[in-house]
N, C-alpha and C positions, 0 to 999 in steps of 0.2 A: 451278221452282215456288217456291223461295225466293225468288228476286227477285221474284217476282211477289209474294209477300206481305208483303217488306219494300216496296216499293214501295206498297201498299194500305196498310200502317199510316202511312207518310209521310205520306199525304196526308191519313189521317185526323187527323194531328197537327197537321198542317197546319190542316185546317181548324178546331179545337179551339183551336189559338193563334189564329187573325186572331179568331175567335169572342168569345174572353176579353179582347179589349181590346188587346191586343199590338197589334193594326194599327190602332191610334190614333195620327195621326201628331201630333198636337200636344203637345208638353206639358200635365203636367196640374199643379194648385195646390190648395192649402186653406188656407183662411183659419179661424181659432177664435177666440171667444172668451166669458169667461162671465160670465152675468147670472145675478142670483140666485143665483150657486154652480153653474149647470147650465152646460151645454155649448150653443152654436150655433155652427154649424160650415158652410161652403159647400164644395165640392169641384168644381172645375170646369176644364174645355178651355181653352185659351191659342191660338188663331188670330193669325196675324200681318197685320199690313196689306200687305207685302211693296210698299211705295211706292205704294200707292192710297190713298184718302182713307175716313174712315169715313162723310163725304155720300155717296160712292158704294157703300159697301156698305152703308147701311141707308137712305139716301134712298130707292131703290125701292121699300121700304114702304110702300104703303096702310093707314091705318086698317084696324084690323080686323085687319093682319097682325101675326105672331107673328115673333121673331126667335130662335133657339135660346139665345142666351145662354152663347157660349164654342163651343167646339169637341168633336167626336168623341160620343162617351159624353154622356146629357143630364149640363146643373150638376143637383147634388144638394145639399140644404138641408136641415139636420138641426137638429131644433133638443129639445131634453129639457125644456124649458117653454113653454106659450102665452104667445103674443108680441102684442101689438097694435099693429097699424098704423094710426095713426088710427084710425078709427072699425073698423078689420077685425081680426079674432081668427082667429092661426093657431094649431091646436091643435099640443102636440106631436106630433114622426113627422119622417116623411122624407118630401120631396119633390122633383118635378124644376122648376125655376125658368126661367120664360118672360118673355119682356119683348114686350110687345102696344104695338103703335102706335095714337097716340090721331088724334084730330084737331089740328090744327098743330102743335107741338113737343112734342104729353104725351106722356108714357109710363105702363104703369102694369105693375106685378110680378106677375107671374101665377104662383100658389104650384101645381102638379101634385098631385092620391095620387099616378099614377105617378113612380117612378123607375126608372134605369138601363135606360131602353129607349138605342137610337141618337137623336141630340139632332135628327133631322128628323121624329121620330114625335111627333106632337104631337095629343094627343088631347081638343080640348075639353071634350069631355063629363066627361073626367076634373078638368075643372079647377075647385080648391076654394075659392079667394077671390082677389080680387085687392086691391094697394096703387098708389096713385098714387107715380111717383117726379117726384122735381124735377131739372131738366135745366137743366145749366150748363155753360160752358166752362172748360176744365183750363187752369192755367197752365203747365203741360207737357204735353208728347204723352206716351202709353205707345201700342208699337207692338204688344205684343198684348193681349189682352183682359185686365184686372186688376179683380180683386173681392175687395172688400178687406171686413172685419167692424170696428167700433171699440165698447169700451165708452166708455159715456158714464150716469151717475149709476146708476139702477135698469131700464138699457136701452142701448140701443145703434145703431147706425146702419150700413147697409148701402149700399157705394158701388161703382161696376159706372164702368170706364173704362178708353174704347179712344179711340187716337187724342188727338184735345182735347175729347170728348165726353166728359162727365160725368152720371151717372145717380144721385141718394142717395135715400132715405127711412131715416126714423126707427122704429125701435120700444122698447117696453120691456116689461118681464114683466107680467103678467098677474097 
């Protein structure tokens, strides 16, 4: 009878660890930094290309499709001020961060309410504005996924690269 209940709490433990993140296999990263005096902050999966190219893991993308943007756990985007992207206002909060394929080379950032679901749950309906990014080639390769935050005057700019593909857009406070 003992064993039989240590055994029952194992595997409830079990299942309580892979639950909480622990059976994330990727590395995970955070980038910060601040505008205004507030905090914006990215936390996000680290996927490796493991010698495949990044045309063949997001070439299969259609228009319309959504790419999780890093690994394991969705990225999460925190930001303690409204941020403008261009013409788009994200209010402060937290969000999960999607990247949508446009027609021929766009991209554009797709800001979530949800966060902290699994990064394949991806809920449109949930999703609260999007920003165009601009797509260029890196003068180096990064073999896993690197998102990186830079301040820059009264704003700052956000830069998403894997491989020799390069993703930015710009914003600043509000």
């Amino acid at each position: 009878m003992k064993r039989l209940l240590i055994g029952v709490l194992a595997m409830g433990l079990l299942a309580v660890t892979a639950e909480s993140g622990l059976a994330q296999r990727n590395p995970r990263a955070t980038s910060k930094i601040s505008v205004g005096g507030k905090t914006v902050s990215v936390e996000y999966g680290r996927p490796s290309l493991k010698g495949r190219a990044v045309s063949d893991m997001l070439g299969q993308l259609k228009p319309g499709d959504f790419w999780r943007l890093g690994a394991d756990k969705s990225t999460t985007f925190s930001t303690a001020t409204d941020l403008q992207f261009g013409d788009v206002t994200v209010p402060s909060g937290e969000y999960s961060l999607w990247v949508e394929r446009g027609e021929g080379n766009s991209w554009k950032l797709v800001f979530n309410k949800q966060h902290g679901q699994w990064g394949t749950q991806h809920d449109a309906s949930q999703d609260l504005v999007s920003a165009p990014l601009q797509e260029t080639e890196a003068t180096n390769s990064e073999e896993m996924v690197t998102i990186g935050l830079t301040e820059s005057g009264a704003g700052g700019a956000i830069m998403i690269q894997w491989g020799n593909m390069k993703l930015t857009a710009s914003f600043k406070a509000k």
